[in-house]
Every structure is written in C-alpha cells, then in structure tokens.
KOLNU-891682 format. One record per atom (N, C-alpha, C): residue number from 1; atom name; x, y, z; residue in one letter. Coordinates in steps of 0.05 Angstrom, whole numbers, plus 5000, padded with zeros to 4 digits. Each point is the difference from the previous one (the first is absolute). Example, Ala and Ser with C-alpha at 12.3 -4.5 7.8 and 13.67 -1.06 7.14 Angstrom:
+-----+-------+------+------+------+---------+
! num ! atomo !   px !   py !   pz ! residuo !
+-----+-------+------+------+------+---------+
!   1 !     N ! 5264 ! 4886 ! 5156 !       A !
!   1 !    CA ! 4982 ! 5024 ! 5000 !       A !
!   1 !     C ! 5018 ! 5024 ! 5000 !       A !
!   2 !     N ! 4993 ! 5021 ! 4986 !       S !
!   2 !    CA ! 5016 ! 5024 ! 5001 !       S !
!   2 !     C ! 4985 ! 5022 ! 5014 !       S !
+-----+-------+------+------+------+---------+
END
This chain:
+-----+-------+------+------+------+---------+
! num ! atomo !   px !   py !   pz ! residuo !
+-----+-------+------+------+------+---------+
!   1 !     N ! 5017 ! 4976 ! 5000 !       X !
!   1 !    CA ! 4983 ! 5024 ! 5000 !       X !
!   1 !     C ! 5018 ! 5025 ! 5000 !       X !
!   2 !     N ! 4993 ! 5023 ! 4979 !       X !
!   2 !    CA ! 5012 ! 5015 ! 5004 !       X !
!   2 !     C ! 4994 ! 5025 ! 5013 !       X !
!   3 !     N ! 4962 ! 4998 ! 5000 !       X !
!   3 !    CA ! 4999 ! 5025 ! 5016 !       X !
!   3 !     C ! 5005 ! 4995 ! 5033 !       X !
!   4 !     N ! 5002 ! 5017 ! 5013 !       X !
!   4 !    CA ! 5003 ! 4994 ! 5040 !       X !
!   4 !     C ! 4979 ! 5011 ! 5010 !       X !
!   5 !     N ! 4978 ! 5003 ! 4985 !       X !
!   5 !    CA ! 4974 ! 4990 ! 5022 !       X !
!   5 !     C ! 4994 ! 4970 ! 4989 !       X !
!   6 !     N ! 4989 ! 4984 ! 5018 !       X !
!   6 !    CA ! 4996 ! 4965 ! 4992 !       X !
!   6 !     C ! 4977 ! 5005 ! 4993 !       X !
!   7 !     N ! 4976 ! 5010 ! 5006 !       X !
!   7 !    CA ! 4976 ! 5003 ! 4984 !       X !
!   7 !     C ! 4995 ! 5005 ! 4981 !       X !
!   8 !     N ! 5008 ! 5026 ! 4993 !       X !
!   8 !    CA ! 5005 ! 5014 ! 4972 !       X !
!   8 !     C ! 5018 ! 4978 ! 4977 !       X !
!   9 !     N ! 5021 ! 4991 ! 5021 !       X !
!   9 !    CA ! 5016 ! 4985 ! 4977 !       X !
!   9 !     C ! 4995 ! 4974 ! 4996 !       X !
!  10 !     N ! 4982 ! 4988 ! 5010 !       X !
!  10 !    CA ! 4988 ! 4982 ! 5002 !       X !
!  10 !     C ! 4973 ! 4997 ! 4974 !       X !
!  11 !     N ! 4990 ! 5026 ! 5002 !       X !
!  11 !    CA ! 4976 ! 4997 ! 4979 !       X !
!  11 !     C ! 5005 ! 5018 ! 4968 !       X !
!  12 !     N ! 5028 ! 5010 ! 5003 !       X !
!  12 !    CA ! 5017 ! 5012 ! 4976 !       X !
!  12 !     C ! 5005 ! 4966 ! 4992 !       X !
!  13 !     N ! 5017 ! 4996 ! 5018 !       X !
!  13 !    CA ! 5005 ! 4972 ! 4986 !       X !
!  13 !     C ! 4987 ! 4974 ! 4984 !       X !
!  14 !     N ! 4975 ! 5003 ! 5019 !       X !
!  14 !    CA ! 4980 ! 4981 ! 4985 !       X !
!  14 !     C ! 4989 ! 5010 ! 4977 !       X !
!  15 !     N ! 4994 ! 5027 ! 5002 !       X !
!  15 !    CA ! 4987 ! 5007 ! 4968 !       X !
!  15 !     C ! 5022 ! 5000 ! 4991 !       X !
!  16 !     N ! 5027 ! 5000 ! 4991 !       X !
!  16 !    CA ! 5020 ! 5001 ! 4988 !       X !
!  16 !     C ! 4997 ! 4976 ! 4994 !       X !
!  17 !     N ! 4999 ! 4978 ! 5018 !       X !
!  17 !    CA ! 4996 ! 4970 ! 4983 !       X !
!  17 !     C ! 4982 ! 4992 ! 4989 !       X !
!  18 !     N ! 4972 ! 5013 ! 5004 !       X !
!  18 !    CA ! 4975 ! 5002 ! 4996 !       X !
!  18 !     C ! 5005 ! 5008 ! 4958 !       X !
!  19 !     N ! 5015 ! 5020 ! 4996 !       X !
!  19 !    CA ! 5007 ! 5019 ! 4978 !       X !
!  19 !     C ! 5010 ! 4980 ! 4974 !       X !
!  20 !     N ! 5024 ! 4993 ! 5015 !       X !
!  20 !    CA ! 5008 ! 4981 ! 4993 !       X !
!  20 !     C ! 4990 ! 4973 ! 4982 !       X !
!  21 !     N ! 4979 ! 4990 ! 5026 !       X !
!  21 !    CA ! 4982 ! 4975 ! 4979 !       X !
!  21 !     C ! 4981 ! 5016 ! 4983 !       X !
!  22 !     N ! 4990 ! 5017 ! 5002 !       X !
!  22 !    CA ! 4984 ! 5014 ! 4986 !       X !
!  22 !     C ! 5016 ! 5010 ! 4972 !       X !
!  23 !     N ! 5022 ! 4994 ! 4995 !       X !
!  23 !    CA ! 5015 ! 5019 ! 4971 !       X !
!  23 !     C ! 5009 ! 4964 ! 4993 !       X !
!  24 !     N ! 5005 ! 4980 ! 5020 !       X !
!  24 !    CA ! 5008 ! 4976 ! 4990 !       X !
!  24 !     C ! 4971 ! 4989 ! 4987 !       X !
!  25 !     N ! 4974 ! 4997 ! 5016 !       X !
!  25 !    CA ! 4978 ! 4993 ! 4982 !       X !
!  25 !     C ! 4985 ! 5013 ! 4980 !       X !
!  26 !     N ! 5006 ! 5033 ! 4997 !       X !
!  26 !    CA ! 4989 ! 5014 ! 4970 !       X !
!  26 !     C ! 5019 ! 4991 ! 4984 !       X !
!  27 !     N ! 5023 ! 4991 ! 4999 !       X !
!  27 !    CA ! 5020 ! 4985 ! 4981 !       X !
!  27 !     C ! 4990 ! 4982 ! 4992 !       X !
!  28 !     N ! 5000 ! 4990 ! 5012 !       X !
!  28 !    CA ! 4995 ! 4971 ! 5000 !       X !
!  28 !     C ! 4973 ! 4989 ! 4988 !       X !
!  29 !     N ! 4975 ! 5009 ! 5011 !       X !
!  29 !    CA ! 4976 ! 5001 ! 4988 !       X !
!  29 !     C ! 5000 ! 5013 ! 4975 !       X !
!  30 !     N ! 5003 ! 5023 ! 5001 !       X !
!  30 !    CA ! 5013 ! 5015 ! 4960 !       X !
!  30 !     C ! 5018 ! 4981 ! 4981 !       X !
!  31 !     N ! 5007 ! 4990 ! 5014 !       X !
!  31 !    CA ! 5019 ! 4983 ! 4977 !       X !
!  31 !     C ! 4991 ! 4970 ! 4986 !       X !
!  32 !     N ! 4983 ! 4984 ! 5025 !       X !
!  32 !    CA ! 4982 ! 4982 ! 4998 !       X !
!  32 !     C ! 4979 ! 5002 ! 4987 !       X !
!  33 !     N ! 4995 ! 5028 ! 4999 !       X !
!  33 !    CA ! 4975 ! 5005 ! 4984 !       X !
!  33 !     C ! 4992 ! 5001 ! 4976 !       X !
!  34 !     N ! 5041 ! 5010 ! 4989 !       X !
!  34 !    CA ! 4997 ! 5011 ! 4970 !       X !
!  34 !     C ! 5020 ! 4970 ! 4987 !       X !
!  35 !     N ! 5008 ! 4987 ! 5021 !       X !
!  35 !    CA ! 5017 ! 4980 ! 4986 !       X !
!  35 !     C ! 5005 ! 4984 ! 4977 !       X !
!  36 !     N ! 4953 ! 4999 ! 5001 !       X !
!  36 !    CA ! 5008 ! 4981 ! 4977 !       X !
!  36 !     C ! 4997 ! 5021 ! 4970 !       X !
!  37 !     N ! 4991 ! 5024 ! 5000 !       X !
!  37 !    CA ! 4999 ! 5018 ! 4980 !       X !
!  37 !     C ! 5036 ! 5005 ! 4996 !       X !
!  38 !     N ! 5012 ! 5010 ! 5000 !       X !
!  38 !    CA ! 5034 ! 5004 ! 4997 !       X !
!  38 !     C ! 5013 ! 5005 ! 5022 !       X !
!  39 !     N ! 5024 ! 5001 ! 5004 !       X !
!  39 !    CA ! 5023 ! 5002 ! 5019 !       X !
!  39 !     C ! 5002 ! 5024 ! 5002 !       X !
!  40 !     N ! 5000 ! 5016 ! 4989 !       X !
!  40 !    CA ! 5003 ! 5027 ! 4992 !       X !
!  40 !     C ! 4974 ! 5015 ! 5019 !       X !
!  41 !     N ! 4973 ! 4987 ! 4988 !       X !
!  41 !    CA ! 4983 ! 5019 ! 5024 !       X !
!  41 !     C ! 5005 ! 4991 ! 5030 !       X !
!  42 !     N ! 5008 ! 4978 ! 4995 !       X !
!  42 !    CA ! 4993 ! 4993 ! 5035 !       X !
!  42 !     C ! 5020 ! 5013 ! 5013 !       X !
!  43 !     N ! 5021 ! 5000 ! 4993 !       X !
!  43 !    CA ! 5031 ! 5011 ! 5002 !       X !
!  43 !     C ! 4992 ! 5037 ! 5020 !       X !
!  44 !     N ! 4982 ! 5000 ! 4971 !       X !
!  44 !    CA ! 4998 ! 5034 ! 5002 !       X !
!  44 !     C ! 4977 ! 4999 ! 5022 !       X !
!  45 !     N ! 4972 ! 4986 ! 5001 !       X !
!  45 !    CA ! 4983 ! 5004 ! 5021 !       X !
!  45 !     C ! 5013 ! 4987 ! 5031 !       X !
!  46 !     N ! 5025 ! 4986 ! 5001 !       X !
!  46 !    CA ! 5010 ! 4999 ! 5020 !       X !
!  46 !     C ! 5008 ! 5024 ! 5013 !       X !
!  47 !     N ! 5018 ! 5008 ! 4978 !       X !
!  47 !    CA ! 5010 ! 5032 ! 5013 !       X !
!  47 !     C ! 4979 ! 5017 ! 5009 !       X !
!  48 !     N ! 4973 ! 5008 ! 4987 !       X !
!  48 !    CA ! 4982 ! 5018 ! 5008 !       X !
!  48 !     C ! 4987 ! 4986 ! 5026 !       X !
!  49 !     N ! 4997 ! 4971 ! 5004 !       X !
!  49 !    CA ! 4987 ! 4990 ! 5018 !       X !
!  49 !     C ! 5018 ! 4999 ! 5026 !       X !
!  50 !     N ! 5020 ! 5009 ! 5002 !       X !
!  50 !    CA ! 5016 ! 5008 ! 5024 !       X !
!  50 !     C ! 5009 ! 5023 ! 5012 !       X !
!  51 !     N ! 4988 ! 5018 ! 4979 !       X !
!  51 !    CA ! 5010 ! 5028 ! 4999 !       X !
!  51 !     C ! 4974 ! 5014 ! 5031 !       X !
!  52 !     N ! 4973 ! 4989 ! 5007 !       X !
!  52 !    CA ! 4997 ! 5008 ! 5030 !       X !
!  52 !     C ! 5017 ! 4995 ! 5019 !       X !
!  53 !     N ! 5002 ! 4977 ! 5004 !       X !
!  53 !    CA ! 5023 ! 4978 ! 5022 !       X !
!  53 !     C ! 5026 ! 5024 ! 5002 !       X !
!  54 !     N ! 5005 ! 5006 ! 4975 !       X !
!  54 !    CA ! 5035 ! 5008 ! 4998 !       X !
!  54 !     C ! 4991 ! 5030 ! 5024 !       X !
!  55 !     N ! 4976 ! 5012 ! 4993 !       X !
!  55 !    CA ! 4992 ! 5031 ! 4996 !       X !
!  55 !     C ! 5003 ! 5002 ! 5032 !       X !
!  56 !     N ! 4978 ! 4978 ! 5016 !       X !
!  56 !    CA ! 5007 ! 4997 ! 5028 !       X !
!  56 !     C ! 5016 ! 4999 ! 5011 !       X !
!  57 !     N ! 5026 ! 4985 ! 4988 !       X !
!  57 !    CA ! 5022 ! 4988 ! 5012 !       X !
!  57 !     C ! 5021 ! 5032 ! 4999 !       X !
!  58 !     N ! 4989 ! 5006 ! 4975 !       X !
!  58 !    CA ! 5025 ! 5033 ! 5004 !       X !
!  58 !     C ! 4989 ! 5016 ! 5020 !       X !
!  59 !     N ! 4973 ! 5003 ! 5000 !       X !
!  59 !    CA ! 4982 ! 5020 ! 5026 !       X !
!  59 !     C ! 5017 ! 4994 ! 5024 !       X !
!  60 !     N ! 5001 ! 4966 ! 5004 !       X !
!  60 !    CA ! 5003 ! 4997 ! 5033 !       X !
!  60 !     C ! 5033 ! 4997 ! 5002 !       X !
!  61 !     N ! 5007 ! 5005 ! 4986 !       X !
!  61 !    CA ! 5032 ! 5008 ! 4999 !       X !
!  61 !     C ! 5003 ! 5026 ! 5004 !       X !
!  62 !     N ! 4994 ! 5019 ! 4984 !       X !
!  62 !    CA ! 4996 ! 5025 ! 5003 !       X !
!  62 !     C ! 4995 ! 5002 ! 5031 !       X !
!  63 !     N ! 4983 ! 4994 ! 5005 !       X !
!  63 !    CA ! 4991 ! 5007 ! 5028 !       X !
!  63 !     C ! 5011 ! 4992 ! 5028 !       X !
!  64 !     N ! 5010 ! 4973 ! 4985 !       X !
!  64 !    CA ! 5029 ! 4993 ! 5026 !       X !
!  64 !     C ! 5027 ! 5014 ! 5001 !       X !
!  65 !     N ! 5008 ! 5010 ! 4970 !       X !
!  65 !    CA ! 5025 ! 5010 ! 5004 !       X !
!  65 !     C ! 4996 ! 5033 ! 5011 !       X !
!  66 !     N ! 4974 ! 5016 ! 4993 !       X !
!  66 !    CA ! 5000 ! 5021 ! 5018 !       X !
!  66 !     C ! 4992 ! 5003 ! 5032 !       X !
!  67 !     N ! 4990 ! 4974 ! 5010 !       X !
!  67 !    CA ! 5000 ! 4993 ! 5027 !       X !
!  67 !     C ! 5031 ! 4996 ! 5010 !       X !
!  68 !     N ! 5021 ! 4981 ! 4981 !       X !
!  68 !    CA ! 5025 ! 5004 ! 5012 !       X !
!  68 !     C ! 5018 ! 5023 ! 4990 !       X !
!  69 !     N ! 4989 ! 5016 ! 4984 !       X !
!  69 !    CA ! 5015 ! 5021 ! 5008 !       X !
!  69 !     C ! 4992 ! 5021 ! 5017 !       X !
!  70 !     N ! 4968 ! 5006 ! 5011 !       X !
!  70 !    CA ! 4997 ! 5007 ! 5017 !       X !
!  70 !     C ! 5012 ! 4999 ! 5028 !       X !
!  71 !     N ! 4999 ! 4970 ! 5003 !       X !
!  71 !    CA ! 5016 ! 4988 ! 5017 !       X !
!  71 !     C ! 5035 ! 5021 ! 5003 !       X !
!  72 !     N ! 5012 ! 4994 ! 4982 !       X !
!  72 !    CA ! 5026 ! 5002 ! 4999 !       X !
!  72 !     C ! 5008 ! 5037 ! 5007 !       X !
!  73 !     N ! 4971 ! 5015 ! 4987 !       X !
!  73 !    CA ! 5006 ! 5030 ! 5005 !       X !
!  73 !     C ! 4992 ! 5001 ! 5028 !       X !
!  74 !     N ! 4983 ! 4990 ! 5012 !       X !
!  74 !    CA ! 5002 ! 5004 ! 5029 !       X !
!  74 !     C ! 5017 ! 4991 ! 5011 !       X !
!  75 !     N ! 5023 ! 4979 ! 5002 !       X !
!  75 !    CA ! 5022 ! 4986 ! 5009 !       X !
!  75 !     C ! 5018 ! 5033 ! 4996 !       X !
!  76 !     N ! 5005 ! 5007 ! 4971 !       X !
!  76 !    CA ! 5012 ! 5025 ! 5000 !       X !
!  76 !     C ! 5000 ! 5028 ! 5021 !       X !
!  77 !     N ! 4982 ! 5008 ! 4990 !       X !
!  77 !    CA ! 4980 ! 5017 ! 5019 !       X !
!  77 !     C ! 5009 ! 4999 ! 5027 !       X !
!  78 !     N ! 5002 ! 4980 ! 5010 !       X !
!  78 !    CA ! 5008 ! 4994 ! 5033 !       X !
!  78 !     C ! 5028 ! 5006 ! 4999 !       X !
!  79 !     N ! 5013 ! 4981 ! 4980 !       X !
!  79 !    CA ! 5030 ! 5010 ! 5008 !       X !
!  79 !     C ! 5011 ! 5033 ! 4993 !       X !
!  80 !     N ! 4985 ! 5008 ! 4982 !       X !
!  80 !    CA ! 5006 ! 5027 ! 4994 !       X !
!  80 !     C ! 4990 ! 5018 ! 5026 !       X !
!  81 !     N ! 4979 ! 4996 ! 5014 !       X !
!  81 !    CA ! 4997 ! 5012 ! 5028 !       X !
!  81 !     C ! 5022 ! 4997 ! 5011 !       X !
!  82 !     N ! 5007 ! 4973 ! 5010 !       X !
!  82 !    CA ! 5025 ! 5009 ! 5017 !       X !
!  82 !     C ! 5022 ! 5006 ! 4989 !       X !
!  83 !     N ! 5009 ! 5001 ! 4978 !       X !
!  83 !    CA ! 5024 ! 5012 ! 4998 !       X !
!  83 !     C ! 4989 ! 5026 ! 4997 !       X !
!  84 !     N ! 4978 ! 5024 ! 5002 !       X !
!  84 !    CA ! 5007 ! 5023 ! 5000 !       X !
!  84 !     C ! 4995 ! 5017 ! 5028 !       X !
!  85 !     N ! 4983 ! 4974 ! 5015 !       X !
!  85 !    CA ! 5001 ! 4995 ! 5025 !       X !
!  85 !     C ! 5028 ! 5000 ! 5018 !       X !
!  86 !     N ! 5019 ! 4984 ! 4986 !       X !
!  86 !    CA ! 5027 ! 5005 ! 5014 !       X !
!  86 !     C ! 5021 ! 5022 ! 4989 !       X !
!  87 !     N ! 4983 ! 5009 ! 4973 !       X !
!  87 !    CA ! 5020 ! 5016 ! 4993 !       X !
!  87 !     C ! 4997 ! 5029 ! 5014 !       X !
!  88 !     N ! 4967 ! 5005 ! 5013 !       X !
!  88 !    CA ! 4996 ! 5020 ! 5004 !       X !
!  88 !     C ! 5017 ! 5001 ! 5037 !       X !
!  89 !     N ! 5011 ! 4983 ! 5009 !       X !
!  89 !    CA ! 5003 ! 4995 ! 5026 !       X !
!  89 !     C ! 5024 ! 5008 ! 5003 !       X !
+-----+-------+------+------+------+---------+
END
C-alpha cells in the first residue's frame, strides 16, 4: 500500500484492482466478440473495449500520487519550520 491512511488505501487499492479486471474483461469480451469476423476488428474492439478500465486506472493513480505528494509537502513544510525556527534563535 502506498497511501498511509489503511482505509483510504485500502479502498484506492481495491478499485485499482477492481480497474484493472474491468480493462482485462472489455478486452477480452471485444475481442471474442469480433473474432470470428477478422483479427483486425477484434484486435481493434479490444483496444476500445479497455479503454474505460485503462480511464479508471489513470484517475486512481492520479489521485494516489497527489495524496503522496501531499504527503511529502507536509513532511517539508515541517522541516522548513524548524530550520527557520532555529535560524531565527
């Protein structure tokens, strides 16, 4: 887990895996569907049929890596207090 609340990163995580089967089965079902018509459509309705799955999976990325950089500017933030904290001393 990468976020450090266990809740939050707990249910980032599952829809992240959640995302995941969801871009593996629009593949998968798009491709089965057009199979026996050519390689070529199914090929191509694979790609469109994963393109939600993918759409989620960048959202909840997006949204974890600005939780850890959140994270990381408040880690900052603190140390920059005290050093102007000690510098003012």
């Amino acid at each position: 887990m990468r976020l450090e609340t266990k809740p939050l990163g707990f249910v980032v995580n599952f829809l992240l895996g959640v995302s995941w089967a969801v871009t593996l089965l629009g593949a998968l079902t798009s491709f089965l569907t057009f199979y026996h018509e050519s390689i070529l459509y199914a090929l191509i309705s694979a790609c469109i049929g994963a393109i939600p799955g993918l759409v989620a999976v960048l959202l909840l990325e997006h949204i974890i890596t600005n939780k850890e950089k959140l994270a990381e500017l408040k880690k900052q933030t603190i140390l920059l207090e005290k050093l102007a904290n000690e510098k003012e001393c």
